[in-house]
PALUMNU-840993 format. One record per residue (C-alpha): z, x, y. Coordinates in steps of 0.05 Angstrom, whole numbers, padded with zeros to 5 digits, always signed. Layout:
<nodes>
ZXY...
</nodes>
This chain:
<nodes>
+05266+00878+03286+05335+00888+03250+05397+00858+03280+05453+00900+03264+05522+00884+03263+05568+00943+03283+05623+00904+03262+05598+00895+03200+05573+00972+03183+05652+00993+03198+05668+00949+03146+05621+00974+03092+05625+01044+03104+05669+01062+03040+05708+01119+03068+05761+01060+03059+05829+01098+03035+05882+01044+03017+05932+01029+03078+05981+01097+03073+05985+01159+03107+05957+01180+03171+05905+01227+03124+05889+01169+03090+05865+01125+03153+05790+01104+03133+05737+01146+03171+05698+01109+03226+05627+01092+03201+05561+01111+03211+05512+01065+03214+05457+01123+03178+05512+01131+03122+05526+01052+03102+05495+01026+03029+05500+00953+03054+05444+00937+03119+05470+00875+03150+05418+00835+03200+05453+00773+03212+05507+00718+03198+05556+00763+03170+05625+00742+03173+05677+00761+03103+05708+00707+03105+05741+00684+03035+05733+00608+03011+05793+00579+02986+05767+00559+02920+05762+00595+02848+05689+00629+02853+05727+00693+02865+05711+00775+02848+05768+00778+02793+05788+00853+02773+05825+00855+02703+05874+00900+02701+05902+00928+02631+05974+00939+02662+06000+00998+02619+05939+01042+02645+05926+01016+02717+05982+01051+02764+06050+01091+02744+06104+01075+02801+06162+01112+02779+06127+01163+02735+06141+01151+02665+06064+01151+02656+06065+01082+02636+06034+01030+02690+06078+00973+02717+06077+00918+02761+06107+00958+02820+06056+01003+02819+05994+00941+02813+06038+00927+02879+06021+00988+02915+05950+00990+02904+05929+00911+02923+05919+00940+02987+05864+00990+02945+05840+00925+02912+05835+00881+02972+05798+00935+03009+05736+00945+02945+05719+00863+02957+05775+00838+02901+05789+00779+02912+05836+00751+02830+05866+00798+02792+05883+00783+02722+05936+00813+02691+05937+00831+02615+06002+00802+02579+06059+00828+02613+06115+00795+02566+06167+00824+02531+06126+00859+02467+06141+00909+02427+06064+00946+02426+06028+00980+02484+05986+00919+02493+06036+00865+02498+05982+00810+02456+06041+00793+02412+06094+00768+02455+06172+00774+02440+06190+00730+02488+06157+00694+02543+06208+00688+02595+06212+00764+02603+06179+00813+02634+06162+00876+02587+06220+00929+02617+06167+00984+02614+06129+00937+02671+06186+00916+02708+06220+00853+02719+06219+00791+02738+06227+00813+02811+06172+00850+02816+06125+00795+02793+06147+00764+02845+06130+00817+02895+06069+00823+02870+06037+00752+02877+06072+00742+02940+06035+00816+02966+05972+00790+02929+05977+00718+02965+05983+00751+03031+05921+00786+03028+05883+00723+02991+05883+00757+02923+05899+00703+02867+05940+00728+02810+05926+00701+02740+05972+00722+02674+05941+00730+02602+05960+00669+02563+05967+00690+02488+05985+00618+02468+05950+00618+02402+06002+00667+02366+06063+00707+02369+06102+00766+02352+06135+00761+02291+06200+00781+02323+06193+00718+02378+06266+00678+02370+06212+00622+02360+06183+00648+02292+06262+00671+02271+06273+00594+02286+06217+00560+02251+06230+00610+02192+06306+00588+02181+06288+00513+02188+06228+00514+02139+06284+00548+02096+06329+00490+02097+06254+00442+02090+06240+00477+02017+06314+00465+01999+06319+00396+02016+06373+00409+02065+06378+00362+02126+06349+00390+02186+06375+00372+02260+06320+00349+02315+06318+00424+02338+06312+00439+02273+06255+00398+02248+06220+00419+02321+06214+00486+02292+06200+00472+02221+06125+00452+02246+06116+00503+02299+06076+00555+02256+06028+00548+02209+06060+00559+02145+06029+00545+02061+06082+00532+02023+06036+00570+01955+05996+00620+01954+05937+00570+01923+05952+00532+01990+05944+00590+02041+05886+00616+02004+05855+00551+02006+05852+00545+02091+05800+00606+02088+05846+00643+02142+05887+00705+02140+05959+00695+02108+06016+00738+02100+06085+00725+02055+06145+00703+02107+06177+00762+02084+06220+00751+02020+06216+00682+02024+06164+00638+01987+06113+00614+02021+06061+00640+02076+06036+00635+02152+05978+00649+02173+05963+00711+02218+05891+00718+02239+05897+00777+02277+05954+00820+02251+06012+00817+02201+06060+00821+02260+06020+00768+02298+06037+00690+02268+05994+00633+02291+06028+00574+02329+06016+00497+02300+05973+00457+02348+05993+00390+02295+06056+00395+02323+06071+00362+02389+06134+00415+02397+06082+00466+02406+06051+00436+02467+06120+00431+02491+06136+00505+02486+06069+00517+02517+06075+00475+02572+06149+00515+02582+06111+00575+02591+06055+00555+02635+06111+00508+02684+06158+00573+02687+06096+00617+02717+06069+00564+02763+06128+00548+02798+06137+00562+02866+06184+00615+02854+06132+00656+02820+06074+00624+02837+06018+00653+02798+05944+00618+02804+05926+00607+02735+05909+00643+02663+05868+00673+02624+05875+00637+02553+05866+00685+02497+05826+00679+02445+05815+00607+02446+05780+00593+02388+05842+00618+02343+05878+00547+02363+05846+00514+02299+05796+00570+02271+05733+00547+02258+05747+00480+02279+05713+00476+02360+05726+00407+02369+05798+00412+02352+05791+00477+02397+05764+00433+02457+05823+00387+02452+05873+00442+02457+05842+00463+02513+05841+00396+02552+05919+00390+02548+05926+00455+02571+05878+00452+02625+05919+00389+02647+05991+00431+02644+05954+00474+02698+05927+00420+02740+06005+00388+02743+06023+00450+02774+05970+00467+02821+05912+00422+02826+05871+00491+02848+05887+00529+02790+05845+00568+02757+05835+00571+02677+05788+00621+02635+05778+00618+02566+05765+00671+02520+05706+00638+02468+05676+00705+02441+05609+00669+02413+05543+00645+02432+05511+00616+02495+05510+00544+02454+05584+00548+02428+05609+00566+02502+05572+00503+02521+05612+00461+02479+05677+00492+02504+05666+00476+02579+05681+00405+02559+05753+00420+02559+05745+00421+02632+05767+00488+02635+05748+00520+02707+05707+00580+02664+05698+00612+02602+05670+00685+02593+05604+00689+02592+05586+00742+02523+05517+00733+02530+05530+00769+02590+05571+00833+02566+05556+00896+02538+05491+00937+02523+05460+00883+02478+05471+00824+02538+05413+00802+02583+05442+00840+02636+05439+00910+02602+05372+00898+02565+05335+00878+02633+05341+00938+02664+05325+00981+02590+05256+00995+02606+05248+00992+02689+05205+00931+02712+05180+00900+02648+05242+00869+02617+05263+00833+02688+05241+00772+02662+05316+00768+02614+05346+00772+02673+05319+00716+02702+05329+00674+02627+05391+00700+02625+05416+00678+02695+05385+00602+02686+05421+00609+02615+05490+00624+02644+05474+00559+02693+05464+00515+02642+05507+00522+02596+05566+00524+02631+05557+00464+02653+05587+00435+02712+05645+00492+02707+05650+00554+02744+05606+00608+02699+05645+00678+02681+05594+00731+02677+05626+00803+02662+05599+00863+02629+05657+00891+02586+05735+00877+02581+05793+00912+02547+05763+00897+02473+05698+00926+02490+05665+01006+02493+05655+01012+02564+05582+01000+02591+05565+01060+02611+05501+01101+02636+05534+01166+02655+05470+01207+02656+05440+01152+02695+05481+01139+02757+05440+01102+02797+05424+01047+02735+05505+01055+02720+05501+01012+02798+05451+00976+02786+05474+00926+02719+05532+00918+02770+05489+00892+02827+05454+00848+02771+05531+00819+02755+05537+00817+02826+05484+00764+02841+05499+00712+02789+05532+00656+02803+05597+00640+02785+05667+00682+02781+05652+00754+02770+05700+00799+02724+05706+00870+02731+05743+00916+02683+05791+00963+02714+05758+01032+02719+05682+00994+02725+05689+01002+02800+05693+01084+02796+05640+01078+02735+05697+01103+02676+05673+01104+02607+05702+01106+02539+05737+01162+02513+05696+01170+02442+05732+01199+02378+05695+01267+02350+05657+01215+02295+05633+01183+02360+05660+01111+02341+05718+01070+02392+05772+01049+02387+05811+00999+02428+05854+01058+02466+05793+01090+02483+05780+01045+02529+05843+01022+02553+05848+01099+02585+05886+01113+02648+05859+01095+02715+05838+01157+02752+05870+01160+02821+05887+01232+02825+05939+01224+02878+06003+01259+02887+06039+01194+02855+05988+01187+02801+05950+01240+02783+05963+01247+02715+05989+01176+02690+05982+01138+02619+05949+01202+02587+06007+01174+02529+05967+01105+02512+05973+01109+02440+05908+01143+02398+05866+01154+02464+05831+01217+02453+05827+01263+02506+05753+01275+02538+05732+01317+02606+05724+01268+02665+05653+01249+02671+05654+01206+02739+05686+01231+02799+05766+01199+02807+05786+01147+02861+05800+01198+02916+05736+01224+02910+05709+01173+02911+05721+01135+02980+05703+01205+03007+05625+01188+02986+05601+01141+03019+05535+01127+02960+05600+01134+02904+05602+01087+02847+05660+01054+02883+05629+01055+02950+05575+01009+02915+05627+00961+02876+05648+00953+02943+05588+00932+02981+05572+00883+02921+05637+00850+02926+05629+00843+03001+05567+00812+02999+05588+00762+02954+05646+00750+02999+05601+00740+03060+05551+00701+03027+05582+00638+02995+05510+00619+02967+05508+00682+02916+05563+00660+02869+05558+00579+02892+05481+00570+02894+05441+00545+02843+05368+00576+02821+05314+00536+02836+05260+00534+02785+05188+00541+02811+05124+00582+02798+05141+00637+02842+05212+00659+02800+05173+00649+02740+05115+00693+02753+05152+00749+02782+05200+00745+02724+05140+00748+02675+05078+00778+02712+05110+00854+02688+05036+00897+02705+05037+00876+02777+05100+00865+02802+05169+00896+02803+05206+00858+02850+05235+00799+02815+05240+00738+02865+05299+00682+02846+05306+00634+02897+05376+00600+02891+05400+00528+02939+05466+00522+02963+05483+00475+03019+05413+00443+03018+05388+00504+03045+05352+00556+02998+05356+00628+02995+05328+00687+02970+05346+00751+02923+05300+00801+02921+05313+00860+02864+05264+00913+02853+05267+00929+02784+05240+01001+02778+05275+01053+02782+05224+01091+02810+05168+01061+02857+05170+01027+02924+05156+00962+02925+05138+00904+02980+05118+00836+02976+05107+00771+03023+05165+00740+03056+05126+00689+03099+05178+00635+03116+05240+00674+03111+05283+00718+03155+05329+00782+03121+05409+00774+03115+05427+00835+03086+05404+00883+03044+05437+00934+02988+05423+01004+02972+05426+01051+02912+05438+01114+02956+05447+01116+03025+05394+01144+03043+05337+01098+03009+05297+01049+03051+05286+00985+03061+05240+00950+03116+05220+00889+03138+05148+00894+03177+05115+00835+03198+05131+00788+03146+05131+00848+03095+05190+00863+03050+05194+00940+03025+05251+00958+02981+05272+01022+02951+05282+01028+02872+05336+00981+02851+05347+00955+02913+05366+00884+02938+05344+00834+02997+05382+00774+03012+05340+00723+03058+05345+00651+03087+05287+00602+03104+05273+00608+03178
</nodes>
């Protein structure tokens, strides 16, 4: 009954070595070997809009070109081919301005490139390598604060000088005077409820919510749009031509004030759109389901999705005890829906402040939340290292901290093979899944996997663009736990509907009745598990995953 495409099985088989060396030429496939079964209509063919597979990258730990164990943009250059190949198709880019930490979240200066990354030059490079193989590039914008050593703050520090003393100030002058938030008493800067430091010996305060070295920007003042406009104009020009950012920690524009927040937002969503009517804009709201709703009407493309992320989101706890908790999947995914609104919805599982999800005793279920990500709708974000399955290197008292999981990538290559082991604090711990090379030698590998998810989502525009469809059926396979473990979401996109199929256990068979619907594609834990379609009979393997289209 199955239709295979050979085409198709060549292109999932994961022996997939980036473009290289003649030993590095990907293996032909085997149809016996491939994760992904494809039956029919299965063409990768990328839309050209912004419901993309987005891979952060924390640039000082992704890829060392010229081996100062420190990544850098050259070395994100040579391994888009890598990217392109596992089913990315954004990249985001942690801050990359001149900084003087590891991180690069308090920015010097704006119009430089960080000389341990590069230069300017090789941003270039980079988006125009990206572009060519339909990878968008999108820069961290940390537009709510600053370094303390920014000419900016220097500025505003030497005009609110001149302010206290009653000195006259010239229109550059006054510009910077109400750039930062600065209390000009103690009583005052106590009084706003936020973090404050003295401006060194002088007297009066800003406020830093994050750090001492780290002073928050004015939204009040008019000059601060201006300087934040600068930025986003200089990146989205042609000659650089990046796609977008991601805004950092948006809620820091006027803490605890979200409507304020939501106005910020608007103009800057606007400063994109003036550039590049297809840009794309994420927002970093670390809250609730209810506060991200309020957000999206900035108009921002997307904001990160938290209910999604980490061991305590729907994602994580559906799949804590096999079948029985499939129904917060389900919730969860008609959550994401609604509350974001008429944006695009930003579902991840962890990011460069998070421990790393990990089930490193549990392989197969380490796959599996992915495949879960994988079949929401909306923009997907992967952390770097989640497509080999890296966790977080713990400290001996088994807490995290931010290094730990901001680790090198593991490529074990000649170039790379022992990069970033310098990132500041990170504690050394023995490699517990297999490193990149490895990898794309298995073809059931953690990255193998990644890869077949991103594909499908590439082939099938309806998995990121459709919509669930509420109806009995979703709602009794989501709740009826004793009987059933395949959970049954039905989702429209192009006035067709569709089916996703998941069997939740980890350990049973399971079939059910597909009357009225023919088989796309289906995806495998290992490459050897099963699944058949018999008469109008679905069986799938533990964990697996059909994809099917009304007849």
């Amino acid at each position: 009954m199955r239709k295979t495409n050979p085409a198709l099985l060549s292109l999932f088989f994961l022996l997939t070595a980036c473009q290289g060396t003649e030993s590095e030429k990907p293996t032909e496939a085997k149809e016996e070997l491939s994760l992904l079964e494809i039956y029919e209509d299965g063409n990768e063919t990328i839309l050209d809009d912004n419901y993309r597979n987005y891979y952060e990258i924390f640039v000082y730990s992704y890829a060392d070109s010229n081996g100062d164990k420190i990544g850098d943009l050259n070395g994100i250059t040579e391994k888009l081919d890598c990217i392109k190949e596992s089913g990315y198709t954004g990249i985001w880019l942690t801050p990359i301005f001149k900084s003087t930490t590891y991180h690069k979240y308090d920015a010097v200066d704006y119009f430089q490139i960080d000389p341990t990354f590069g230069t300017m030059e090789d941003l270039k490079a980079l988006v125009k390598k990206a572009h060519s193989l339909d990878i968008k590039v999108i820069l961290d914008g940390v537009f709510n604060h600053t370094s303390l050593y920014n000419r900016w703050y220097e500025s505003a520090v030497l005009a609110h000088n001149k302010y206290l003393k009653g000195q006259t100030l010239s229109e550059e002058e006054t510009k910077f005077n109400t750039l930062y938030k600065f209390y000009d008493s103690e009583e005052e800067a106590r009084a706003s409820g936020h973090k404050y430091y003295q401006a060194g010996a002088n007297p009066y305060y800003y406020e830093g919510n994050f750090d001492r070295a780290m002073p928050e920007f004015n939204f009040d003042s008019e000059f601060t749009y201006e300087l934040v406009q600068s930025v986003i104009d200089f990146y989205m020009a042609p000659e650089i031509g990046i796609d977008g950012f991601r805004l950092d920690a948006v809620k820091y524009y006027y803490l605890g004030e979200n409507d304020k927040n939501v106005q910020v937002l608007t103009r800057i969503e606007e400063m994109m759109r003036e550039n590049n009517p297809n840009a794309y804009g994420v927002g970093e709201c670390w809250d609730s389901n209810t506060t991200i709703e309020k957000y999206y009407q900035s108009e921002l493309d997307s904001f990160f999705y938290f209910p999604s992320a980490g061991s305590d989101g729907y994602i994580a706890i559906s799949v804590n005890n096999k079948e029985k908790l499939k129904g917060n999947y389900y919730r969860g995914s008609k959550d994401l829906e609604a509350k974001c609104q008429n944006g695009i919805p930003a579902p991840f599982l962890n990011n460069h402040d998070m421990a790393r999800l990990s089930y490193s005793t549990l392989p197969d279920l380490q796959k599996f939340v992915f495949a879960l990500l994988g079949m929401s709708k909306g923009t997907t974000f992967h952390y770097y290292g989640d497509d080999i399955g890296m966790v977080s290197t713990n400290l001996p008292s088994g807490d995290y901290k931010d290094s730990s999981y901001r680790t090198h990538y593991y490529w074990d290559d000649d170039t790379h093979e022992s990069e970033c082991q310098n990132v500041p604090n990170a504690v050394n711990q023995p490699q517990i899944m297999p490193c990149y090379k490895t990898q794309r030698e298995d073809p059931s590998s953690m990255l193998s996997y990644i890869t077949a998810i991103n594909k499908l989502r590439n082939i099938y525009p309806f998995i990121a663009r459709g919509t669930l469809v509420d109806g009995n059926e979703a709602e009794e396979s989501a709740n009826n736990s004793s009987k059933q473990k395949i959970l049954t979401l039905t989702k429209r996109y192009e006035e067709k509907d569709y089916k996703v199929m998941i069997n939740f256990s980890d350990t049973d068979e399971a079939s059910c009745d597909i009357t009225g619907y023919k088989p796309l594609a289906g995806l495998k834990i290992q490459c050897d598990d099963t699944i058949k379609f018999e008469s109008n009979t679905l069986t799938l393997s533990p964990h697996s995953i059909a994809l099917l289209k009304t007849e």
